[in-house]
CHARMM-style PDB file with segment names, atoms N, HN, CA, C and O in Angstrom:
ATOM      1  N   UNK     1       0.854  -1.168   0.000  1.00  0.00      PROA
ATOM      2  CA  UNK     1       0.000   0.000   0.000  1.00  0.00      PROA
ATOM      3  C   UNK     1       0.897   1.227   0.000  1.00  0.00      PROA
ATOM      4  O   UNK     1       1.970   1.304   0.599  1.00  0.00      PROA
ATOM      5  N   UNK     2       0.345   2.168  -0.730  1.00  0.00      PROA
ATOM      6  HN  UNK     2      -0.527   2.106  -1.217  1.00  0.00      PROA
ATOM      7  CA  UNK     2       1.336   3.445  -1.238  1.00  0.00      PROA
ATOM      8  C   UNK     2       0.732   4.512  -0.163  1.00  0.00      PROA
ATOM      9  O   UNK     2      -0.413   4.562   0.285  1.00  0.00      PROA
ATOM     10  N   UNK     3       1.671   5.213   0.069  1.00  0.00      PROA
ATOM     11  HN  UNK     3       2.601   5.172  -0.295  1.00  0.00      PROA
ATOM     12  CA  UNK     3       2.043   6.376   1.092  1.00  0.00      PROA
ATOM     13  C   UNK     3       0.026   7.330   0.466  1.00  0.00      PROA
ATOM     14  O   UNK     3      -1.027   7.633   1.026  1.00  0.00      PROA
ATOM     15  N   UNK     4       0.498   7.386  -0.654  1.00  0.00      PROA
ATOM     16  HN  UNK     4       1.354   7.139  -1.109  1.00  0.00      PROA
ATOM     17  CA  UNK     4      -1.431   7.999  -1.223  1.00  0.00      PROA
ATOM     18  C   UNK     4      -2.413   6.936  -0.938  1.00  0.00      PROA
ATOM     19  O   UNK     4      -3.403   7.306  -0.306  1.00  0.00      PROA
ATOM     20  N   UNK     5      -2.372   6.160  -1.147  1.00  0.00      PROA
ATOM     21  HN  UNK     5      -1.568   5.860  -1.660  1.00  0.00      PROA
ATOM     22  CA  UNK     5      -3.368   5.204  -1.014  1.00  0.00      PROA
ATOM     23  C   UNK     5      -3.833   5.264   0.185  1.00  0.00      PROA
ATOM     24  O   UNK     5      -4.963   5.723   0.352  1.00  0.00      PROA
ATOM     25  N   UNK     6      -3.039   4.798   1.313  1.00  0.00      PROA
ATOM     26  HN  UNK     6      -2.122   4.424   1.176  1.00  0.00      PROA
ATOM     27  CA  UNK     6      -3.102   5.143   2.773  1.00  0.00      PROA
ATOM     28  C   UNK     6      -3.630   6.833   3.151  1.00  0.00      PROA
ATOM     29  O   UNK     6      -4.791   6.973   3.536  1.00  0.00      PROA
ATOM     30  N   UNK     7      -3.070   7.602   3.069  1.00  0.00      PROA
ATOM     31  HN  UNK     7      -2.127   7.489   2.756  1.00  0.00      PROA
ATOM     32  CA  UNK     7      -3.761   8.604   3.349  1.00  0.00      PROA
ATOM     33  C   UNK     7      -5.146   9.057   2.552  1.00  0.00      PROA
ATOM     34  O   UNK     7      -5.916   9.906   3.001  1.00  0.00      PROA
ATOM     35  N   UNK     8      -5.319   8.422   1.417  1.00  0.00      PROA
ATOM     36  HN  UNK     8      -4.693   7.732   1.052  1.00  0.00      PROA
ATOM     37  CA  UNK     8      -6.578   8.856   0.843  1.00  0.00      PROA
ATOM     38  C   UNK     8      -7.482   8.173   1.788  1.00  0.00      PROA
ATOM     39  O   UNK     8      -8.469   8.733   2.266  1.00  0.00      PROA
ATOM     40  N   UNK     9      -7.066   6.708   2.109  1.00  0.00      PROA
ATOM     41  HN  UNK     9      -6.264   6.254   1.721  1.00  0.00      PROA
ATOM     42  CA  UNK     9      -8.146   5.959   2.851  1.00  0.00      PROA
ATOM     43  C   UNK     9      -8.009   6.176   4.471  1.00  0.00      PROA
ATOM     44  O   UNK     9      -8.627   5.479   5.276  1.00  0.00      PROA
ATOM     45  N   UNK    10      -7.299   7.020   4.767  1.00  0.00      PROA
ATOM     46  HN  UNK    10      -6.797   7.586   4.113  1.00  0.00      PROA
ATOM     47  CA  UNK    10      -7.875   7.777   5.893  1.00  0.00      PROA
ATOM     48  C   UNK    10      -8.716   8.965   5.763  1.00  0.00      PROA
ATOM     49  O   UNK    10      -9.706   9.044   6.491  1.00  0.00      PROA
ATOM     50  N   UNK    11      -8.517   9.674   5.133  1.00  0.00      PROA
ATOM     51  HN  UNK    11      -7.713   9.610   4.542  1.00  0.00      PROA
ATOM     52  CA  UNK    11      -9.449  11.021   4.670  1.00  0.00      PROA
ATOM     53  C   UNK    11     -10.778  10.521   4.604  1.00  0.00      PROA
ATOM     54  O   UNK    11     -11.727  11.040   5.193  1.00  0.00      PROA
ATOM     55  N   UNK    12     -10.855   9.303   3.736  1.00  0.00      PROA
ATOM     56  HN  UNK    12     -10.085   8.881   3.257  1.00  0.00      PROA
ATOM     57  CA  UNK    12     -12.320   8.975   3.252  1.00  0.00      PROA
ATOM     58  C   UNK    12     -12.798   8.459   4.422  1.00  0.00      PROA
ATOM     59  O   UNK    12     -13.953   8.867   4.543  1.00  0.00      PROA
ATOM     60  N   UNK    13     -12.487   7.761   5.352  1.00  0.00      PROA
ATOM     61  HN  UNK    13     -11.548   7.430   5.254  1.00  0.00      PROA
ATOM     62  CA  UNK    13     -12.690   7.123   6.484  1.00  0.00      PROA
ATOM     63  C   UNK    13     -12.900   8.237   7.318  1.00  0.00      PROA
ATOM     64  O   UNK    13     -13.993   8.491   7.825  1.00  0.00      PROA
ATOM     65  N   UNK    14     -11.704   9.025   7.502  1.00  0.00      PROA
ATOM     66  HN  UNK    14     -10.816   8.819   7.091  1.00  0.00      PROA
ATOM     67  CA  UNK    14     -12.424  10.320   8.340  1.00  0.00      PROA
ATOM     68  C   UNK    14     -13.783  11.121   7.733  1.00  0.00      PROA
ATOM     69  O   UNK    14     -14.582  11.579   8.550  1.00  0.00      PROA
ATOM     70  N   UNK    15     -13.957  11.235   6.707  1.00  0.00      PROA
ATOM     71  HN  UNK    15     -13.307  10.863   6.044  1.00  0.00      PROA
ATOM     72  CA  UNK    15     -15.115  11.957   6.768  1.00  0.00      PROA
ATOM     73  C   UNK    15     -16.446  11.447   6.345  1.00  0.00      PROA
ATOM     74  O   UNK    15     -17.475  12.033   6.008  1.00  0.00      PROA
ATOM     75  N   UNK    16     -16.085   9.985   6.476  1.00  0.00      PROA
ATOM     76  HN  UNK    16     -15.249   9.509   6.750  1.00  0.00      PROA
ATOM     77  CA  UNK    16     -17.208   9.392   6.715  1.00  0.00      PROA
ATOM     78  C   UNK    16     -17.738   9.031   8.157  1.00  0.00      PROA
ATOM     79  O   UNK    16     -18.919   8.770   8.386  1.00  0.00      PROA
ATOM     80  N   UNK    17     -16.668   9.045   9.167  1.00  0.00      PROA
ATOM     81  HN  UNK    17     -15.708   9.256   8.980  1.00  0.00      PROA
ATOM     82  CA  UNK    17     -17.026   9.346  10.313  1.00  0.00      PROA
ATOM     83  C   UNK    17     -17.717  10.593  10.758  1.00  0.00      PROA
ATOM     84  O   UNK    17     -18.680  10.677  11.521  1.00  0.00      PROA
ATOM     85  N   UNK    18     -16.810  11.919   9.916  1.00  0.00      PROA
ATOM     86  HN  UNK    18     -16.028  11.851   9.297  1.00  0.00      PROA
ATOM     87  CA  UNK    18     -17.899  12.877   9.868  1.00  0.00      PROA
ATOM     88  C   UNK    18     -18.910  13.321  10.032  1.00  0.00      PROA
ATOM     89  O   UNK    18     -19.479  13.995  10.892  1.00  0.00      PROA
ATOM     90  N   UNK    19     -19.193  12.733   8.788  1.00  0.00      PROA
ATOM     91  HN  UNK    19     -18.730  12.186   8.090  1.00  0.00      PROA
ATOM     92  CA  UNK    19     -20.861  12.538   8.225  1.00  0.00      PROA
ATOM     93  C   UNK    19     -21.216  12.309   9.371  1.00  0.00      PROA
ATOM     94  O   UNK    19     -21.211  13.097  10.317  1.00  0.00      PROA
ATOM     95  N   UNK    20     -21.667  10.813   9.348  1.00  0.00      PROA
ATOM     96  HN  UNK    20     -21.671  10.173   8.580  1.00  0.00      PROA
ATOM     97  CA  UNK    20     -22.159   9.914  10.268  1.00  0.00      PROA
ATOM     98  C   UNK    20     -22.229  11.289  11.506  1.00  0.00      PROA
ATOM     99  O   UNK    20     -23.312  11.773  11.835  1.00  0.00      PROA
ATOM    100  N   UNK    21     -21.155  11.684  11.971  1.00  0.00      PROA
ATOM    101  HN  UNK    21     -20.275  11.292  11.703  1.00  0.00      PROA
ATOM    102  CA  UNK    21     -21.750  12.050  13.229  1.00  0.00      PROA
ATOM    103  C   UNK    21     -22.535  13.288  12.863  1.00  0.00      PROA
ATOM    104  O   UNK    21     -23.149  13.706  13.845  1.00  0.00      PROA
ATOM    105  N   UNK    22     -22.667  13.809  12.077  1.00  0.00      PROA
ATOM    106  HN  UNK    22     -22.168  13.469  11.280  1.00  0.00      PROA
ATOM    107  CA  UNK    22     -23.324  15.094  11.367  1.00  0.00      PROA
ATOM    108  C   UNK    22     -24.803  14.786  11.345  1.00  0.00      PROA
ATOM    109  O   UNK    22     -25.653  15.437  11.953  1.00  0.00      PROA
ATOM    110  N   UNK    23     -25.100  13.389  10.343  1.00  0.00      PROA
ATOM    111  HN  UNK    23     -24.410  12.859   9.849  1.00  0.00      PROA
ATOM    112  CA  UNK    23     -26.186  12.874  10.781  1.00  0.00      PROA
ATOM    113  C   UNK    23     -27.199  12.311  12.232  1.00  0.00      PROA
ATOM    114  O   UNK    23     -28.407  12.329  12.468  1.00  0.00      PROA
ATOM    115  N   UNK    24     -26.117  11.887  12.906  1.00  0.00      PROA
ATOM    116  HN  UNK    24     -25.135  11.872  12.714  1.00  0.00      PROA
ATOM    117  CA  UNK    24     -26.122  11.357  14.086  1.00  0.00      PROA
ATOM    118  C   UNK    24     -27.157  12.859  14.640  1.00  0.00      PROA
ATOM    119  O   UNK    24     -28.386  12.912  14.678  1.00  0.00      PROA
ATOM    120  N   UNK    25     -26.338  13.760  14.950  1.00  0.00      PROA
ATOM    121  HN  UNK    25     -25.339  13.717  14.919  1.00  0.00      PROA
ATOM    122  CA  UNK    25     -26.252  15.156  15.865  1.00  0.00      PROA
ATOM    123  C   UNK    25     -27.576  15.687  14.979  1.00  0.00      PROA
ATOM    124  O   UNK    25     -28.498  16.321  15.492  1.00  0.00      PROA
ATOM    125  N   UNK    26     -27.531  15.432  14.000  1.00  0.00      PROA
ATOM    126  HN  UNK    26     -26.781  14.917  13.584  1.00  0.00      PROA
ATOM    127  CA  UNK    26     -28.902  16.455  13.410  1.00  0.00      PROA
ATOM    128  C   UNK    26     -30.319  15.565  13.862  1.00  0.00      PROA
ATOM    129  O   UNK    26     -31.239  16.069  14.506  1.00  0.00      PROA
ATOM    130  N   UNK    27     -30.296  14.550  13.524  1.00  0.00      PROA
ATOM    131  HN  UNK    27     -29.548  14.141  13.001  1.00  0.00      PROA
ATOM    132  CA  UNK    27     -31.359  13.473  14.096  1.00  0.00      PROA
ATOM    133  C   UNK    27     -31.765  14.123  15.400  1.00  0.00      PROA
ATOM    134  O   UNK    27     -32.900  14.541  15.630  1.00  0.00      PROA
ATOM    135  N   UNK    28     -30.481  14.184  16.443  1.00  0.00      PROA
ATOM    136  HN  UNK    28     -29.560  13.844  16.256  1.00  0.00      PROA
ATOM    137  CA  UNK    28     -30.549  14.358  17.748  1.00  0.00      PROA
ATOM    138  C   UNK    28     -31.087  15.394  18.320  1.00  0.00      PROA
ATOM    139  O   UNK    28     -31.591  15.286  19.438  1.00  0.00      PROA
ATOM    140  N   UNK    29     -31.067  16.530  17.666  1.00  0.00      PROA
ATOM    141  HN  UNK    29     -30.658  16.618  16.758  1.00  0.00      PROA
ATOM    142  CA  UNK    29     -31.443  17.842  17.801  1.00  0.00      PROA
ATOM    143  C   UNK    29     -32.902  18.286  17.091  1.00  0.00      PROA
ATOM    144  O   UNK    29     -33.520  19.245  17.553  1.00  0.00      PROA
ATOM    145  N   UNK    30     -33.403  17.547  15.964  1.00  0.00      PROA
ATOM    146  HN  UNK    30     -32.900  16.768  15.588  1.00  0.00      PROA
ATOM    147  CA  UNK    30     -34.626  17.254  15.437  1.00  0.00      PROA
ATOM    148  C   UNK    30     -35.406  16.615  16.448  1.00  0.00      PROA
ATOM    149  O   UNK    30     -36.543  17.063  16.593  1.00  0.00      PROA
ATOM    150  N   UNK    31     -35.055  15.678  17.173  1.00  0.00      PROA
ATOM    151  HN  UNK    31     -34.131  15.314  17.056  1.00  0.00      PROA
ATOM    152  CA  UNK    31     -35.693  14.626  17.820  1.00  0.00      PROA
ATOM    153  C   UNK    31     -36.198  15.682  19.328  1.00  0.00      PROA
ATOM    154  O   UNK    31     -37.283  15.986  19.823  1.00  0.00      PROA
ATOM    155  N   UNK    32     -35.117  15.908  19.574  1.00  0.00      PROA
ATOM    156  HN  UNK    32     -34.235  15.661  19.172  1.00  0.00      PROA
ATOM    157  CA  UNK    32     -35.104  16.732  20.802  1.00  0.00      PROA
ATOM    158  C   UNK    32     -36.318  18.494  20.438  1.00  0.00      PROA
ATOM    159  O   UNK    32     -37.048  18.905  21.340  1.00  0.00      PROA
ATOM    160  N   UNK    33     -36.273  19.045  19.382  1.00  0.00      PROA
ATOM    161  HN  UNK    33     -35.680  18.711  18.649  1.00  0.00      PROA
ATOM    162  CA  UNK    33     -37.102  19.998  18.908  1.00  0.00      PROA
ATOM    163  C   UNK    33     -38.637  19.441  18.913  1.00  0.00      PROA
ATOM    164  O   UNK    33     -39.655  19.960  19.371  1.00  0.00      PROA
ATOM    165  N   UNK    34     -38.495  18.541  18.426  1.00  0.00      PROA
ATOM    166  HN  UNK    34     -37.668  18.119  18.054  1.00  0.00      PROA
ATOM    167  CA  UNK    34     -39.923  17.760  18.452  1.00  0.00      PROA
ATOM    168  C   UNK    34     -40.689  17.276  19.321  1.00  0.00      PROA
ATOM    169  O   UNK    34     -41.900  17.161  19.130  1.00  0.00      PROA
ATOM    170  N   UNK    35     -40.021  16.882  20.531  1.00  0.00      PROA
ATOM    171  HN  UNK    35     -39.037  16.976  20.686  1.00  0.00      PROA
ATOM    172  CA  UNK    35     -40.403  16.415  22.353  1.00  0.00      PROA
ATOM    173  C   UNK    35     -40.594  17.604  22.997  1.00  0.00      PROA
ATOM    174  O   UNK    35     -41.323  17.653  23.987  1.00  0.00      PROA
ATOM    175  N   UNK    36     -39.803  18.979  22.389  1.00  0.00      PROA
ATOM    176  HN  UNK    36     -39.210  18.940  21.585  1.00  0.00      PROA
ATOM    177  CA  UNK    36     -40.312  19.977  22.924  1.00  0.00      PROA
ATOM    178  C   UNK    36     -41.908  20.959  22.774  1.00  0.00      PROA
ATOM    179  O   UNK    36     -42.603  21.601  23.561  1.00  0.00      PROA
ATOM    180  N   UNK    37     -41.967  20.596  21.177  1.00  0.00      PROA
ATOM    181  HN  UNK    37     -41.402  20.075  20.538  1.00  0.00      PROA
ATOM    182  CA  UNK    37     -43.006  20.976  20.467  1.00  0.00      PROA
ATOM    183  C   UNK    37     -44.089  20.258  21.353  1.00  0.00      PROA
ATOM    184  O   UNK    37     -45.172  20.787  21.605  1.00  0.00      PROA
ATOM    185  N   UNK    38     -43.738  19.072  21.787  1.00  0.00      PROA
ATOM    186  HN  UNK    38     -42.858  18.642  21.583  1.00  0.00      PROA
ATOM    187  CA  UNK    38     -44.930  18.156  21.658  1.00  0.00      PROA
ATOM    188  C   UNK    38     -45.610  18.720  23.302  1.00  0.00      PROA
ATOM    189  O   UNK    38     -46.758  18.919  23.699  1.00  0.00      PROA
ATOM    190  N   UNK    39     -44.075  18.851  24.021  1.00  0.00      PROA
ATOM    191  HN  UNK    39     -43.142  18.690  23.698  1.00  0.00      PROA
ATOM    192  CA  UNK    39     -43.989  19.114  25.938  1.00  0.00      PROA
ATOM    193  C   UNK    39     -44.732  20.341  25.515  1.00  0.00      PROA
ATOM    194  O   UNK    39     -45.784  20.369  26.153  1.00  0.00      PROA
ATOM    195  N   UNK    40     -44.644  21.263  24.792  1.00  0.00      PROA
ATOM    196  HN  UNK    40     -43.790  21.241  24.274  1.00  0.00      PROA
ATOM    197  CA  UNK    40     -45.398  22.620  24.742  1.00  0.00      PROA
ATOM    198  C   UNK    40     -46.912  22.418  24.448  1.00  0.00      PROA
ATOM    199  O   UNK    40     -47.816  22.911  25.123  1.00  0.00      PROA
ATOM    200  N   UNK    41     -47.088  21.547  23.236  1.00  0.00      PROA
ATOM    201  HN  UNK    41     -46.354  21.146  22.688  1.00  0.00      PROA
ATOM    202  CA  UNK    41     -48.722  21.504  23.040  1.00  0.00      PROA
ATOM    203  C   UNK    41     -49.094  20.989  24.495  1.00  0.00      PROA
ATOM    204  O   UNK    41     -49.778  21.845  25.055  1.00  0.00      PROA
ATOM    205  N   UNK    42     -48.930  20.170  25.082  1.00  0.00      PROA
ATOM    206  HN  UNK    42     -48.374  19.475  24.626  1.00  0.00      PROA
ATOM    207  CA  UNK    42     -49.439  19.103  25.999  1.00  0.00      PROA
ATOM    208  C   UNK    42     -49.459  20.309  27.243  1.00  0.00      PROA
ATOM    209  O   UNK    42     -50.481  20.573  27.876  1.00  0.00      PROA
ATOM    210  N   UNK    43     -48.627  20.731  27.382  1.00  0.00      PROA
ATOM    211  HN  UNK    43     -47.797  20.516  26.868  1.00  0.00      PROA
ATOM    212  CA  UNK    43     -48.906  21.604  28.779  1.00  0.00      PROA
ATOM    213  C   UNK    43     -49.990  22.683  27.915  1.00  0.00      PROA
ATOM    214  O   UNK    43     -51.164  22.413  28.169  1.00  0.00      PROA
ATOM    215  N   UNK    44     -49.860  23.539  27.203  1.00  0.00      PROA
ATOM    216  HN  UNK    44     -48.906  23.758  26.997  1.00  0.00      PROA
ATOM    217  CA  UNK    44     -51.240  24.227  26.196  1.00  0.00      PROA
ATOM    218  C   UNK    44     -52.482  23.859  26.538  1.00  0.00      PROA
ATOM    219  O   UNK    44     -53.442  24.597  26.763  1.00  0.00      PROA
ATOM    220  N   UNK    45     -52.418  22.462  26.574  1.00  0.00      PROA
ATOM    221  HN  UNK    45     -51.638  21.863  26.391  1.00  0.00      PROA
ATOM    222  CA  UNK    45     -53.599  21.496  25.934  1.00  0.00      PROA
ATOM    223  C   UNK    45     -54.598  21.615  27.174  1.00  0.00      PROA
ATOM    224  O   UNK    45     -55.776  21.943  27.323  1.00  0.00      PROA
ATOM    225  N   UNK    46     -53.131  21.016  28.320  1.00  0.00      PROA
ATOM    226  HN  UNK    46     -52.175  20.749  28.200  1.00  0.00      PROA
ATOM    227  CA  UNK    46     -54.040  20.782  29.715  1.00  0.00      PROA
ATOM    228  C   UNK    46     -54.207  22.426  30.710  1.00  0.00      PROA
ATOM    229  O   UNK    46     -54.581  22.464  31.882  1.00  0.00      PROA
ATOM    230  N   UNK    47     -53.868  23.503  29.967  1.00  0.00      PROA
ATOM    231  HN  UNK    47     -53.564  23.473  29.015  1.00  0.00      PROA
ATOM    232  CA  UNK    47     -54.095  24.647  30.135  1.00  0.00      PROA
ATOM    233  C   UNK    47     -55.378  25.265  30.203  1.00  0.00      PROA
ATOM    234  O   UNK    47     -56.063  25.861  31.034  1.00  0.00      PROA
ATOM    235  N   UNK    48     -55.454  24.831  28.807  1.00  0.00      PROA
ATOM    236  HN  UNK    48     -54.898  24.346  28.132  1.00  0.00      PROA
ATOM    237  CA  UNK    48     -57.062  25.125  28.165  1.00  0.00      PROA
ATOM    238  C   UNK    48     -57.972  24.184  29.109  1.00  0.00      PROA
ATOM    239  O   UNK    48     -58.871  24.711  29.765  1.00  0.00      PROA
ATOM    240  N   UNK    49     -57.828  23.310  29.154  1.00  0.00      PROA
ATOM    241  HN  UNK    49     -57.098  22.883  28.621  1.00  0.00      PROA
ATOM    242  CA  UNK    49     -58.777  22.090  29.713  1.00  0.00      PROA
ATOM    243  C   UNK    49     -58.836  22.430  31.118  1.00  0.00      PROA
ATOM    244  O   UNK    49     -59.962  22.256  31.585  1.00  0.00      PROA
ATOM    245  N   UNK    50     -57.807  22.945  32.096  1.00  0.00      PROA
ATOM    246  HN  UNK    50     -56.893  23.086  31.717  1.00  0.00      PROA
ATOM    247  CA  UNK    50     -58.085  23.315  33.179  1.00  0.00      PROA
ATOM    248  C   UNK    50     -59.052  24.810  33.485  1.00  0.00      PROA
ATOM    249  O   UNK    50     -59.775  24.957  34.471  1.00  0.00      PROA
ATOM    250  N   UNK    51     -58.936  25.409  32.839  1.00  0.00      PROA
ATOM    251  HN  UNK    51     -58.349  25.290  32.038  1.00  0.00      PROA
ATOM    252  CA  UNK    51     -59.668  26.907  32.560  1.00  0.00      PROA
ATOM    253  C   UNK    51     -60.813  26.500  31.787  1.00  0.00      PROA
ATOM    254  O   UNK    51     -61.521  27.505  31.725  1.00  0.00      PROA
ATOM    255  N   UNK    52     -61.384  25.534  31.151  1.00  0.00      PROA
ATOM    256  HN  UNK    52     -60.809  24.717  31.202  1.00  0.00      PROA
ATOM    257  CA  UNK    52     -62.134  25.085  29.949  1.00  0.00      PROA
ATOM    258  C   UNK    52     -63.718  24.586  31.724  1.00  0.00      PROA
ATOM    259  O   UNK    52     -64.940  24.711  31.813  1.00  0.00      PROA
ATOM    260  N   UNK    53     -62.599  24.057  32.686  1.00  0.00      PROA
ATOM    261  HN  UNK    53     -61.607  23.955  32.614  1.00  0.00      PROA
ATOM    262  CA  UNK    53     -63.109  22.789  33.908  1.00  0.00      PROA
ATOM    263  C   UNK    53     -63.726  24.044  34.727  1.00  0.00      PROA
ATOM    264  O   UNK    53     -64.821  24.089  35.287  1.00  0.00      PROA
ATOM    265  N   UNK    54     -62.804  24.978  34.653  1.00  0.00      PROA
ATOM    266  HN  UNK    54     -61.914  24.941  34.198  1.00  0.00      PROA
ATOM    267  CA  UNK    54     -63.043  26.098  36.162  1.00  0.00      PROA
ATOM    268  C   UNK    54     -64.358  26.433  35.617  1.00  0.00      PROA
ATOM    269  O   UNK    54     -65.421  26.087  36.133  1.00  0.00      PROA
ATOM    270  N   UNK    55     -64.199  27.328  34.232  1.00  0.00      PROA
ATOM    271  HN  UNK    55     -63.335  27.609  33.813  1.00  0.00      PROA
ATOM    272  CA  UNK    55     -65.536  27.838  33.541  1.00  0.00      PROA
ATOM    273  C   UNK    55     -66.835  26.852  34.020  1.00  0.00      PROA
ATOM    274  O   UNK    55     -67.538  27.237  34.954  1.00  0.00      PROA
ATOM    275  N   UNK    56     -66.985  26.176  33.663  1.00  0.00      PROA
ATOM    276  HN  UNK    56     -66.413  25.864  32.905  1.00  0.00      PROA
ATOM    277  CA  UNK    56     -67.652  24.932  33.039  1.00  0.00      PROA
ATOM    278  C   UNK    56     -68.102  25.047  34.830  1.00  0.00      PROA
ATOM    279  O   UNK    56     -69.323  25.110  34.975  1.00  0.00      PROA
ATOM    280  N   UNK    57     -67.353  25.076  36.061  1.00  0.00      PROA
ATOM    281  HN  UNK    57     -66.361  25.025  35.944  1.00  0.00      PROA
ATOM    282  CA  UNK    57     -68.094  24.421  36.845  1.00  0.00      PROA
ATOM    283  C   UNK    57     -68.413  26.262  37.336  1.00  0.00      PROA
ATOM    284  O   UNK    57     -69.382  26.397  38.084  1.00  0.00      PROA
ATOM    285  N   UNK    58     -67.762  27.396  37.000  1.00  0.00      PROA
ATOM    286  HN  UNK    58     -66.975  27.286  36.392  1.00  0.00      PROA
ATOM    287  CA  UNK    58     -68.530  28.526  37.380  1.00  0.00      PROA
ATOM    288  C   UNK    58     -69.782  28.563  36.788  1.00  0.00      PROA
ATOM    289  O   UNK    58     -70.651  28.951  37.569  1.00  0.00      PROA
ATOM    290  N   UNK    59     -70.150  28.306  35.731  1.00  0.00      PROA
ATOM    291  HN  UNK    59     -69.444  27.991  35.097  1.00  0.00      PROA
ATOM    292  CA  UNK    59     -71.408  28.804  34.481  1.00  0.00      PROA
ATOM    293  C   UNK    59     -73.039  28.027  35.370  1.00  0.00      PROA
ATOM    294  O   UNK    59     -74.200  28.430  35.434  1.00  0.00      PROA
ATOM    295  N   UNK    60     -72.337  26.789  35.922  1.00  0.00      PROA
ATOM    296  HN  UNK    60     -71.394  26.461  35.870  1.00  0.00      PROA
ATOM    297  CA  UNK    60     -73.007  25.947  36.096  1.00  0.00      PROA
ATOM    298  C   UNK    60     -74.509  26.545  37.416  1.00  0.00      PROA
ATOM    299  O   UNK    60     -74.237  26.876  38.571  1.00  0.00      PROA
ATOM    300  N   UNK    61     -75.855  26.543  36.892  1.00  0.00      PROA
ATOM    301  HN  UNK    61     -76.075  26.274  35.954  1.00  0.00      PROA
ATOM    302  CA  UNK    61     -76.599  26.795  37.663  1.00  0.00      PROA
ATOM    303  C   UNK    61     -76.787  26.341  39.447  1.00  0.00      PROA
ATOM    304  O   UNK    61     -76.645  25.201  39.891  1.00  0.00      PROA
ATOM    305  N   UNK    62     -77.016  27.152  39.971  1.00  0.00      PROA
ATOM    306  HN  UNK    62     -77.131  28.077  39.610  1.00  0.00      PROA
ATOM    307  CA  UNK    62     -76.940  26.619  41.646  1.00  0.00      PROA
ATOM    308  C   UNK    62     -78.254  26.032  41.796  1.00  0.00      PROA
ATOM    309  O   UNK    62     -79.209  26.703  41.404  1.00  0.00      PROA
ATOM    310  N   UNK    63     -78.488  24.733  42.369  1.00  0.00      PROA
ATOM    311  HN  UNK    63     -77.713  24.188  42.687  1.00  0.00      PROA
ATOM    312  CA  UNK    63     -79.715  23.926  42.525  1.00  0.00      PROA
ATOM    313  C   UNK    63     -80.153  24.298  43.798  1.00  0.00      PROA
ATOM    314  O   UNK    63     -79.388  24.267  44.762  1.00  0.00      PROA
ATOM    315  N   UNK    64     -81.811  24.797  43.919  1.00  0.00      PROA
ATOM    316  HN  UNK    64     -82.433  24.822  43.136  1.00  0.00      PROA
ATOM    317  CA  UNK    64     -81.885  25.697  45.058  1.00  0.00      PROA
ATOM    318  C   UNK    64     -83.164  24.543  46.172  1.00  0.00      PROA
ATOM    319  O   UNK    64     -84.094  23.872  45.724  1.00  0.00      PROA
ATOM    320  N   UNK    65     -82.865  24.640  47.202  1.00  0.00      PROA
ATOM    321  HN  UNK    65     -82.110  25.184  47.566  1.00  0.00      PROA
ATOM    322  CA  UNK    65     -83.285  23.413  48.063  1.00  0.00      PROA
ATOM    323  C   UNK    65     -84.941  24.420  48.302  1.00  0.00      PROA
ATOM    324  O   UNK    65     -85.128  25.480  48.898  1.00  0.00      PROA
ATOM    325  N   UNK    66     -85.752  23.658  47.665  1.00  0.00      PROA
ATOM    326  HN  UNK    66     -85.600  22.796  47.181  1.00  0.00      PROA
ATOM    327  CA  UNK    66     -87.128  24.312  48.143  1.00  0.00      PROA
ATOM    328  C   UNK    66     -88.153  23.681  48.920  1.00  0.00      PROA
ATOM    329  O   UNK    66     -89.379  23.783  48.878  1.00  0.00      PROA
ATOM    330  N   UNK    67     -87.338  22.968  49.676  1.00  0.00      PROA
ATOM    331  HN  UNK    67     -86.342  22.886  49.710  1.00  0.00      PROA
ATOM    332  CA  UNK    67     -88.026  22.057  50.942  1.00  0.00      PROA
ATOM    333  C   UNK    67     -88.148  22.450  51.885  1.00  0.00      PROA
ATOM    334  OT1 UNK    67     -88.648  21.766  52.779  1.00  0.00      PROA
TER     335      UNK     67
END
């Protein structure tokens, strides 16, 4: 194996490790954006639904004891 040969097939090897971790890290950071999106709707969600509960039991007529 020639002095080029060898270093080409480290280069290519290095930046296919590269990659890989380029891909790796972008996945990771997509993945992680998306659990946040999701942690944000979900607390939103049960936001609304708690204020949706309060309403819902203020609106609600008082049953009047006529006994």
């Amino acid at each position: 194996m020639s002095y080029d040969s060898a270093e080409t097939w480290f280069v290519v090897k290095r930046n296919i490790l590269l990659v890989s971790y380029s891909f790796e890290r972008t996945g990771k950071l997509l993945e992680e954006r998306e659990l946040r999106k999701l942690s944000k709707h979900r607390a939103q969600a049960y936001s609304v639904s708690a204020r949706e509960s309060e309403l819902f039991s203020e609106s609600r007529p008082f049953a009047l004891d006529t006994s």
